[in-house]
C-alpha positions in Angstrom: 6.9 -63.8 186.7 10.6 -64.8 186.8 11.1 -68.2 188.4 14.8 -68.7 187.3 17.8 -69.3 189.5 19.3 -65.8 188.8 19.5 -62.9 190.9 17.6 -60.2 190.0 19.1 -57.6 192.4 19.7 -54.5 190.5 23.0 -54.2 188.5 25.6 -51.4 188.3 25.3 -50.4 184.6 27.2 -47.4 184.6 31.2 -48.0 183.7 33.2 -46.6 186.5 36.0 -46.4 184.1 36.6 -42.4 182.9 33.6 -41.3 184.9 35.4 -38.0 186.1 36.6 -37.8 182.6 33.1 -37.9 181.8 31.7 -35.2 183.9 34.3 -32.8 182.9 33.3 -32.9 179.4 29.3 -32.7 180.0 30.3 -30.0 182.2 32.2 -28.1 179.7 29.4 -29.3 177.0 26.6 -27.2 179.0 28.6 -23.9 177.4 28.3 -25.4 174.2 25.8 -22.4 173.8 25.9 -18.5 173.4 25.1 -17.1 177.2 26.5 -15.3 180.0 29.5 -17.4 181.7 31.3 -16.8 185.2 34.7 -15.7 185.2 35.7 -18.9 186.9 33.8 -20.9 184.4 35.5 -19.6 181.5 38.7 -19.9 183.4 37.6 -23.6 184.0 37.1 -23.9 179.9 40.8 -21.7 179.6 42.6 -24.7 181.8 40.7 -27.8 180.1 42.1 -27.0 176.6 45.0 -27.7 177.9 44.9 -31.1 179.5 45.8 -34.2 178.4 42.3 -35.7 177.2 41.8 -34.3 173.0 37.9 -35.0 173.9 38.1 -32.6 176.8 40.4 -30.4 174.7 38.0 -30.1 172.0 34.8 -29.5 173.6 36.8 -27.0 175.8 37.9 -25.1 172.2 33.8 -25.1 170.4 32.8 -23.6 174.4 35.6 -20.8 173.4 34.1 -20.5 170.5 30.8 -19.4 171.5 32.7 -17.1 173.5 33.6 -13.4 172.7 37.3 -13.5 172.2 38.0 -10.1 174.1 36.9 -12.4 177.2 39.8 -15.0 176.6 42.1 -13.7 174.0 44.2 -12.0 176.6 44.8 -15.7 178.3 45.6 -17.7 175.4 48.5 -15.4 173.8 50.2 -15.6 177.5 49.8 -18.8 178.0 53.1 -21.1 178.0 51.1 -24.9 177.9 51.2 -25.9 174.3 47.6 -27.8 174.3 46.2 -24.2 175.7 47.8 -21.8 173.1 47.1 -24.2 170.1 43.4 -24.9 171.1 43.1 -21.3 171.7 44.5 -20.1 168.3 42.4 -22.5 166.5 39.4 -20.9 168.4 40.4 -17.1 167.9 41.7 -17.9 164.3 37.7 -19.3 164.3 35.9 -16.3 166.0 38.3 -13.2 166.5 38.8 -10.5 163.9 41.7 -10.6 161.3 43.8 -7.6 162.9 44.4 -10.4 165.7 46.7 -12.5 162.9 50.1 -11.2 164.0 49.6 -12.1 168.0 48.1 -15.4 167.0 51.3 -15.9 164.9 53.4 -14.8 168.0 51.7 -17.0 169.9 52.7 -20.1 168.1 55.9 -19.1 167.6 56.9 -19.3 171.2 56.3 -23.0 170.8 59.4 -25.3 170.7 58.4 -27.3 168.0 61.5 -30.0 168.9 60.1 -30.0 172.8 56.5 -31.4 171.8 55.2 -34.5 171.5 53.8 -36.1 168.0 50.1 -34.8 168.3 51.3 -31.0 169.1 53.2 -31.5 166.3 50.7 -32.0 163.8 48.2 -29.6 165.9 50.6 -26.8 165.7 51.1 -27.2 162.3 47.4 -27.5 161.6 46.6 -24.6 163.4 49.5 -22.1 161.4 47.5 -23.5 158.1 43.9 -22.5 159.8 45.2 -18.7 161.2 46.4 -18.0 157.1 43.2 -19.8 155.5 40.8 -18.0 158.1 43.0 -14.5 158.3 45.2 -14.0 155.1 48.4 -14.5 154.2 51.3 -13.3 156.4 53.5 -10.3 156.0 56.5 -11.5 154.2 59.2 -11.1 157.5 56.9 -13.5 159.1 56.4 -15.9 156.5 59.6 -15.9 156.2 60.4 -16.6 159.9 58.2 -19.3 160.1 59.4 -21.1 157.3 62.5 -21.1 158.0 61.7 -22.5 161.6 60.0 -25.2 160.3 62.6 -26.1 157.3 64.6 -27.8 159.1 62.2 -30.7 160.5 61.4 -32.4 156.9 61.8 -34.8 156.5 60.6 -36.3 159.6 60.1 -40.1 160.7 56.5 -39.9 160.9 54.3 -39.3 157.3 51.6 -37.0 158.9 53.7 -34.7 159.9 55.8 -34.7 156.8 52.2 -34.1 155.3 51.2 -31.4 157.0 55.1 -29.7 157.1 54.8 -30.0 153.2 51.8 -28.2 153.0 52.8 -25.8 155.0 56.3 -24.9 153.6 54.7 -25.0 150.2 52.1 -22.1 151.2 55.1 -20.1 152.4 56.9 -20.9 149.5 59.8 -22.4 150.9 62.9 -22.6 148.3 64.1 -25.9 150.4 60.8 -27.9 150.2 60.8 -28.9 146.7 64.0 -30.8 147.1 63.4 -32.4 150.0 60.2 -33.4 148.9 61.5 -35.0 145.9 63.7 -36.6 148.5 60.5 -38.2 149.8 59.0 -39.2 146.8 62.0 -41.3 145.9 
């Protein structure tokens, strides 16, 4: 038996703090699964990959992915919010068939690399390196295209992304990168 001076009236122990935040992303986690899904569901999923939580972001692109594509391909390539067309690439360049390479390219190209902010940046980039190491290399007009697009940004004032803009302009064999990257290096 407690005979201290201390209350013992029951205590609020959950953290109010991120709480909605919380029950978006076990709601979104309950499709983490293969299953039937509502329109309005998957349309919930669709808008979350492209809010301003990565958490929520992520768990929104692995519910994709246990998703058919045909069922949300259609509103990722028309989609003009960044977070939504790179998350959505990532999880068609995951799950779709190869033919669907060129749109996904398309896709990111409509992306004005100089309009987003640091972590689109490196997503962007991250997610042109996963659609050629999950669906092949591209056609030499696009490759091309997108280096010279992304040329001009190294060097940059932030190391990842001169990482990942490296690697990138090296797999499309840029013939700037090697002497800007020597640039780097000294």
């Amino acid at each position: 038996v407690y005979r201290g001076e201390e209350s013992t009236a029951p205590v609020q122990y959950e953290n109010e703090q991120g709480k909605a935040t919380r029950e978006i992303r076990t709601r979104i986690e309950r499709f983490h699964r293969e299953g039937k899904i509502s329109d309005s569901d998957l349309n919930f999923i669709i808008e979350q990959t492209g809010g301003s939580d990565r958490f929520i972001r992520y768990a929104a692109r692995v519910a994709l992915e246990f998703r058919k594509p045909e069922l949300y391909q259609g509103k990722i390539l028309k989609s003009s919010n960044p977070d939504s067309c790179i998350s959505g690439v990532v999880a068609l360049a995951r799950q779709a068939d190869k033919g669907l390479k060129d749109s996904l390219l398309e896709t990111l190209d409509k992306l004005d690399y100089s309009k987003l902010k640091p972590y689109q940046k490196l997503d962007l980039l991250r997610a042109y390196q996963l659609v050629f190491i999950r669906m092949g290399e591209p056609s030499e007009s696009a490759r091309t295209r997108i280096a010279g697009k992304f040329d001009v940004y190294l060097p940059s004032e932030n190391d990842s992304e001169n990482r990942e803009l490296v690697q990138l302009l090296v797999y499309l064999q840029s013939d700037k990168v090697a002497s800007k990257v020597t640039k780097l290096l000294q």
